[in-house]
N, C-alpha and C positions, 0 to 999 in steps of 0.2 A: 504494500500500500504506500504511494506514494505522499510526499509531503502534503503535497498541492490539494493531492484525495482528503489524506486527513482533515485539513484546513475547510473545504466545503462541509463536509459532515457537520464538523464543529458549527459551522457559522447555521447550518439546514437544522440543528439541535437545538440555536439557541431561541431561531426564528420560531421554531413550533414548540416552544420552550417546554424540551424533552433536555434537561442541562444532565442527570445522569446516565444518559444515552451516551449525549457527547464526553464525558469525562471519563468512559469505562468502554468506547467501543473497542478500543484501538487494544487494551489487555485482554477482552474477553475474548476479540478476534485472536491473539496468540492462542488461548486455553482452546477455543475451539481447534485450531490447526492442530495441537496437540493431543488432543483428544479425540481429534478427530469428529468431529461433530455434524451432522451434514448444518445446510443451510437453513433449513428451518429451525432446529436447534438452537444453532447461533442466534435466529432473530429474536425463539421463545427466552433465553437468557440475557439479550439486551434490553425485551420489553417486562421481565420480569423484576431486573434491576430497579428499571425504571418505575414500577408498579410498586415495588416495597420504599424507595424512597419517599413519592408521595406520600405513601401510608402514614411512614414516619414522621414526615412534616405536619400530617393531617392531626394526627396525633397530639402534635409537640403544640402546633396553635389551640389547639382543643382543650388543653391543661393547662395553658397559659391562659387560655380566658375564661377558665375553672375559677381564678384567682385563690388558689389553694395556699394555704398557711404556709405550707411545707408539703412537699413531698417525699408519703409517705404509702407502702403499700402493705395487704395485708400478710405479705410473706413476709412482714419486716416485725408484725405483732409477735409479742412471743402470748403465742395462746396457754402455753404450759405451764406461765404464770399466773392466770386471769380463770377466771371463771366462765370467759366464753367459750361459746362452743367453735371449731375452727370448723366447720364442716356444715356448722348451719351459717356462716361468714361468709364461707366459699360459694354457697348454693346462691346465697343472694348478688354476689361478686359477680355472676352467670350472665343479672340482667331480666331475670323474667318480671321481677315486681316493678321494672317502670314500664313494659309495656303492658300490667295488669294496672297499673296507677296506685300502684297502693305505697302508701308510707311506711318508714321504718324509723321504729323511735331507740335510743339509746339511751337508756337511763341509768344513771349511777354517778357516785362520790365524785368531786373531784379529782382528777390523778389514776381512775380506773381505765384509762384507754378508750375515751369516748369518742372526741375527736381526731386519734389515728382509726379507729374504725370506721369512721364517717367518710374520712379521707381517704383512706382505702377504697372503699364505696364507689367516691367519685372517680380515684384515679382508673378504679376500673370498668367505669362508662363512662368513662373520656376516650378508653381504649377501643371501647367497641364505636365509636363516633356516635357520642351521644354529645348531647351539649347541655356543660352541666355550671352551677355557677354556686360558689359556696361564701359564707358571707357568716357572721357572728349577726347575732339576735339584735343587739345596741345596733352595729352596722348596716343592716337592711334596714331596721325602724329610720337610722338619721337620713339614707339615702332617701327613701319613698318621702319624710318630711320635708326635707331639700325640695324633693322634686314637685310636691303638692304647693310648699311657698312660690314656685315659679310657676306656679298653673299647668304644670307639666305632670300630674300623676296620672294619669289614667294611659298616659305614652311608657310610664316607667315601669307602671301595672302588668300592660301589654308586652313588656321584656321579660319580665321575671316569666310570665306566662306562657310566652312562647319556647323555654328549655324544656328538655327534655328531663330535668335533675336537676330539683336545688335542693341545698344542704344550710342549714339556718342552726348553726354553734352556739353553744352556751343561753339558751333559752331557762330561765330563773335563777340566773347569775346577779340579774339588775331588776329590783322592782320599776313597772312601764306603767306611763302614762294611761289615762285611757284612749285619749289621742293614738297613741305610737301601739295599744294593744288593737284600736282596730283596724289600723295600717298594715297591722302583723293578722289581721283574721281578713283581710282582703286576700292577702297575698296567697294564704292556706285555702282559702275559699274559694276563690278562682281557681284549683287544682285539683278542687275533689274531687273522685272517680275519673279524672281527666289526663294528671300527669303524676308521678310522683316527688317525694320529699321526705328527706332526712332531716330530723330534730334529734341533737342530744342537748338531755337535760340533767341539772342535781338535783333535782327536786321529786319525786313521786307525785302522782297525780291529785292525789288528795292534799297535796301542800302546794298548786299550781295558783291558788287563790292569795297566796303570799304575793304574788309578783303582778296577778292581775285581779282588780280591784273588784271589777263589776264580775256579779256572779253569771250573770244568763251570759255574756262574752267569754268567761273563763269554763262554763260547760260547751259552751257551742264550737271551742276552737280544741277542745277535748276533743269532744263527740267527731268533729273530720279529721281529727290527727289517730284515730283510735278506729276509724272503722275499715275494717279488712286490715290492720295493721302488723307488721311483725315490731315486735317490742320486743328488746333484748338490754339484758338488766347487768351491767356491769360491774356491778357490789357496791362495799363502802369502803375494800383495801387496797388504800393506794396502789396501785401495779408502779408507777413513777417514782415513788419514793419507794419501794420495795428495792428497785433498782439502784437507785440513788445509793443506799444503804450496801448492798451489793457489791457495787462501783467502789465504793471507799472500803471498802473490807479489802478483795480483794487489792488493791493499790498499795494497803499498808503491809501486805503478805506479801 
């Protein structure tokens, strides 16, 4: 293959912007020759290439606009410290309960593993191309009042709503307005039976009234976060500080 060859390819890759076409034709053309490969082969391995990078980028934008705390996933959980089950974690990781629309709630102590399982969650319907958007309880409430001050809620309503996946962190971390609780019963409520949604909370249900004032709001955003729900209860034993503890044991051995 001559230079001049090379040089068109490249420029014909970047025109129909196939960029790891052009960046891998010229190596995979050796492995073929080497291998012997016929011609078909060769093309199925350049548009294969090119098909797994996409993916990869499709991916990487897809979790980036997650806006995820951290990235963390659930082979990173050490389930063997926790009380969760790794196998009712995996089964949801799958993806069937957001095309069933059903919520999944996580309840438990501070420091039990709520929020790397939530995150887990998302990073693994980010993977399937979902589009997912996670966000802390305080942080969706200031966003939707931001957007309602400027006349603009029912446009910001329509984003949250159009995901396939949101994830709303630390819910009865901070006692809410009733303002910002029915901001927060918009958001659930436009999703029911529709899309689904991840809530973890430290509070049990019967102490959700702590945080939100009016009682028929604080049953009614129950009552859709709870129906068809999987609820999974991750104690009151730090997993965080169990390690922490751990961590320093070990160090000083």
């Amino acid at each position: 293959m001559g230079e001049l060859q090379e040089q068109a390819i490249r420029q014909h890759c970047k025109t129909l912007r196939m960029p790891t076409i052009g960046s891998q034709f010229a190596r995979l053309a050796e492995a073929a020759v080497r291998e012997e490969q016929s011609h078909i082969g060769y093309l199925e391995a350049l548009l294969a290439a090119e098909m797994e990078e996409r993916e990869g980028r499709a991916i990487a934008r897809l979790l980036h606009e997650a806006r995820l705390p951290r990235m963390k996933t659930l082979d990173e959980f050490e389930f063997d410290r926790s009380g969760v089950s790794a196998a009712r974690l995996r089964e949801l990781a799958e993806g069937g309960y957001i095309g069933r629309a059903e919520p999944v709630l996580l309840v438990g102590e501070a420091g039990t593993g709520k929020t790397h399982l939530a995150t887990g969650l998302c990073v693994a319907a980010s993977r399937q191309r979902r589009r997912v958007r996670f966000a802390t309880a305080t942080a969706l409430i200031n966003e939707l009042a931001e957007a309602s001050h400027a006349n603009q809620l029912s446009r910001a309503l329509g984003r949250w709503e159009r995901l396939d996946l949101i994830c709303i962190d630390e819910l009865g971390y901070v006692p809410l307005a009733e303002t910002a609780c029915e901001l927060m019963f918009q958001v659930i409520a436009d999703r029911a039976e529709k899309a689904a949604v991840i809530v973890t909370t430290n509070l049990p249900f019967s102490e959700w009234s702590q945080v939100i004032p009016n009682p028929r709001l604080c049953k009614a955003l129950i009552d859709r976060l709870t129906d068809r729900a999987h609820i999974i209860t991750t104690g009151a034993d730090s997993y965080r500080f169990r390690r922490t503890v751990a961590q320093r044991k070990n160090a000083k051995s």
